[in-house]
VOPAGU-2260 file (C-alpha; in pm, 1 decimal, decimal comma):
REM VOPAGU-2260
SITE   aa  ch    i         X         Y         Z
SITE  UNK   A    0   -1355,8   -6062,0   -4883,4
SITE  UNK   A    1   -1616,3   -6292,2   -4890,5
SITE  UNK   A    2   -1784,5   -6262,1   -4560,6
SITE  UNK   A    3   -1793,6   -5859,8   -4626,4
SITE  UNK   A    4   -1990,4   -5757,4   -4946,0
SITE  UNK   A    5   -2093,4   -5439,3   -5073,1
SITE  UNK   A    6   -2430,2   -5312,1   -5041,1
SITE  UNK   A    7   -2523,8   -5021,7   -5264,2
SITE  UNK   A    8   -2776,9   -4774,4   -5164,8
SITE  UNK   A    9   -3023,5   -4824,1   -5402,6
SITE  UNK   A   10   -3007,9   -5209,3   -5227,6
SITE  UNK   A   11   -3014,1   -5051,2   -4852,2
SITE  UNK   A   12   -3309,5   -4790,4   -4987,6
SITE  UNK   A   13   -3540,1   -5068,6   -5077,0
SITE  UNK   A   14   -3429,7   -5302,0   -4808,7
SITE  UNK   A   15   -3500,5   -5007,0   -4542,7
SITE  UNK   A   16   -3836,8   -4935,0   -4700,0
SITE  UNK   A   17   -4094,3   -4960,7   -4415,3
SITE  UNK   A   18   -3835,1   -4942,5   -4126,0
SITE  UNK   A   19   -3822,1   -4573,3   -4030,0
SITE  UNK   A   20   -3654,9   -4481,3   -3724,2
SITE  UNK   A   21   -3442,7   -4799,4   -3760,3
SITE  UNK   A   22   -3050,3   -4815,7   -3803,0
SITE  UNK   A   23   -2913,9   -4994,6   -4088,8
SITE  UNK   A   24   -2568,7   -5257,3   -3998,6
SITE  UNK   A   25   -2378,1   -5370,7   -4293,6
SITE  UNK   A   26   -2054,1   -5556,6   -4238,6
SITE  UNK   A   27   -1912,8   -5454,8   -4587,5
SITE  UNK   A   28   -1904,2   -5140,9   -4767,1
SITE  UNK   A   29   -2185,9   -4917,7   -4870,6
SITE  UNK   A   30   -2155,6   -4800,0   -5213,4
SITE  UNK   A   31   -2320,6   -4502,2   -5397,5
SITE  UNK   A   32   -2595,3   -4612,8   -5698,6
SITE  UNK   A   33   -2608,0   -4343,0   -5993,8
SITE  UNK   A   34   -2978,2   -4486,6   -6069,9
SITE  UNK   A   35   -3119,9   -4371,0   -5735,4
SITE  UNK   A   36   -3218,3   -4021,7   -5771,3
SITE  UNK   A   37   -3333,9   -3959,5   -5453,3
SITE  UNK   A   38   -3192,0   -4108,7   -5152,8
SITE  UNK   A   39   -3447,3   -4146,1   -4819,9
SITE  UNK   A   40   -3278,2   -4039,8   -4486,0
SITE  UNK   A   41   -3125,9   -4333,4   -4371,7
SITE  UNK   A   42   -2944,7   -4411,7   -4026,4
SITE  UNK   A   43   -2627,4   -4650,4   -4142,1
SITE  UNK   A   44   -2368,2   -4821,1   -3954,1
SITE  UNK   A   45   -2135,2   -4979,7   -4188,1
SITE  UNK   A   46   -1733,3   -5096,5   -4196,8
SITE  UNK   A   47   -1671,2   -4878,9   -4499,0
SITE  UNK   A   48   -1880,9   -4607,9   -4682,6
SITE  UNK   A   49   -1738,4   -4493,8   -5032,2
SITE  UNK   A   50   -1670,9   -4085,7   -5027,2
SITE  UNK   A   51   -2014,9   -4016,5   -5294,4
SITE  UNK   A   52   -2222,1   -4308,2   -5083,0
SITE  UNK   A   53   -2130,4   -4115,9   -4728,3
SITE  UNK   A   54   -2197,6   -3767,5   -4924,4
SITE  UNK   A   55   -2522,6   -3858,6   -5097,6
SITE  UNK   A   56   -2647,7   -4024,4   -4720,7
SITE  UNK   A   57   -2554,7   -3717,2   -4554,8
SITE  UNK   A   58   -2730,4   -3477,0   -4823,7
SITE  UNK   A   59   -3040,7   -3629,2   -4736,1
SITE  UNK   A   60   -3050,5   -3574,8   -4412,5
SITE  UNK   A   61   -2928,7   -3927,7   -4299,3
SITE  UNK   A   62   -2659,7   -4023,6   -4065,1
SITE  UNK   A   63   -2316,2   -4259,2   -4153,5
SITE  UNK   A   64   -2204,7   -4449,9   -3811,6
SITE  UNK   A   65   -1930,2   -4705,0   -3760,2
SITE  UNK   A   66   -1951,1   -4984,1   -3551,8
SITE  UNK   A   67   -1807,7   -4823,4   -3179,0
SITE  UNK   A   68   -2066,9   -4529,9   -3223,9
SITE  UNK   A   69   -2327,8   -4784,4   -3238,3
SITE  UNK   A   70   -2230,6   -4986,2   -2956,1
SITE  UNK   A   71   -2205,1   -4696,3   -2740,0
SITE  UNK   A   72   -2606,3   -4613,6   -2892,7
SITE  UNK   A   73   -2747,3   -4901,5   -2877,5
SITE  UNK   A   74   -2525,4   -5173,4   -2700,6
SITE  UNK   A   75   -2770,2   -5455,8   -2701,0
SITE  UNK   A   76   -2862,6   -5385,3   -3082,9
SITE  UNK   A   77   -3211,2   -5311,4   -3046,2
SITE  UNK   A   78   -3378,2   -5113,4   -3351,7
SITE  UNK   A   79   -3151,3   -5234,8   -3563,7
SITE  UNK   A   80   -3131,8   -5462,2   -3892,6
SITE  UNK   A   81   -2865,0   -5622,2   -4029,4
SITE  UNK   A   82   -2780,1   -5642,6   -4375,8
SITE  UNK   A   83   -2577,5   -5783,3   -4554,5
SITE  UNK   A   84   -2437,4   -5781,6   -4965,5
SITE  UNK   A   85   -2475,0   -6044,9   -5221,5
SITE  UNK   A   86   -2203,7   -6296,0   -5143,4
SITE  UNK   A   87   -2235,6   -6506,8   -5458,2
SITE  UNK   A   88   -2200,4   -6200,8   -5663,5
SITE  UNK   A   89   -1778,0   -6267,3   -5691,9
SITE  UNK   A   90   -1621,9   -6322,9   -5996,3
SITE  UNK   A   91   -1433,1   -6615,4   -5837,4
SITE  UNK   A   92   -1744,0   -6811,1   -5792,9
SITE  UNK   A   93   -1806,4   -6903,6   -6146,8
SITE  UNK   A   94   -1493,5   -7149,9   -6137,2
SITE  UNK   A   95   -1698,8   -7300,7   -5815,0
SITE  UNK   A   96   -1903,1   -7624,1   -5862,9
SITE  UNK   A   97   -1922,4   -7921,5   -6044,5
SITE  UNK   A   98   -1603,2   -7983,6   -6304,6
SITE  UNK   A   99   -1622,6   -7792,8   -6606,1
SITE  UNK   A  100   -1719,4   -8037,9   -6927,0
SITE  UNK   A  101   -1908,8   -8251,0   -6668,9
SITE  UNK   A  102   -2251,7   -8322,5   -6815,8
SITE  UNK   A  103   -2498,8   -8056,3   -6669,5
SITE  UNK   A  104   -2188,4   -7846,1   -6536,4
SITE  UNK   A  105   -2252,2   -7452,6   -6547,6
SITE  UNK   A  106   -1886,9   -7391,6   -6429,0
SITE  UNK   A  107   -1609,0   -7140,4   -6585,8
SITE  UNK   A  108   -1300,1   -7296,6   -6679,2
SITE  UNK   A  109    -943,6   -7140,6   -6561,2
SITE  UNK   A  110    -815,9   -7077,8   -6915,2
């Protein structure tokens, strides 16, 4: 779980701004973002795409790849850019760290 975050688009939409003509790789799941309106044609290559995510890519004229379709495209991953999802962003890493009620400690308890 930890080594595969999701990425949503809004994320991959400003991440790809700039890079047109280049394929997206996200070892994780692409997610769909109610708060992005309009979705740029993207080229994405990803483990796991939810159903609105792969509908709202495809709408706008973009294209959702897994990982064998892009070997057989590009097999030495040129004009690519891999991404990947915030890793810290689990629930389980608030309990991580110093001991809770150690001076200066920001870490959750397991109550």
């Amino acid at each position: 779980r930890k080594s595969k975050p999701p990425l949503s688009i809004q994320k991959l939409a400003k991440l790809m701004a700039g890079k047109d003509g280049k394929i997206a790789v996200v070892v994780g799941t692409v997610t769909d973002d109610k708060r992005l309106f309009e979705v740029p044609k993207l080229s994405v290559c990803a483990m796991r795409f939810t159903e609105t995510a792969r509908a709202s890519i495809l709408k706008a004229g973009g294209e959702c790849l897994t990982f064998d379709k892009l070997a057989m495209r590009s097999p030495l991953g040129k004009g690519t850019v891999l991404l990947r999802g915030p890793v810290k962003a689990r629930a389980a890493e608030r309990h991580f760290g110093k001991a809770p009620g150690v001076p200066h400690s920001k870490t959750a308890p397991h109550v």
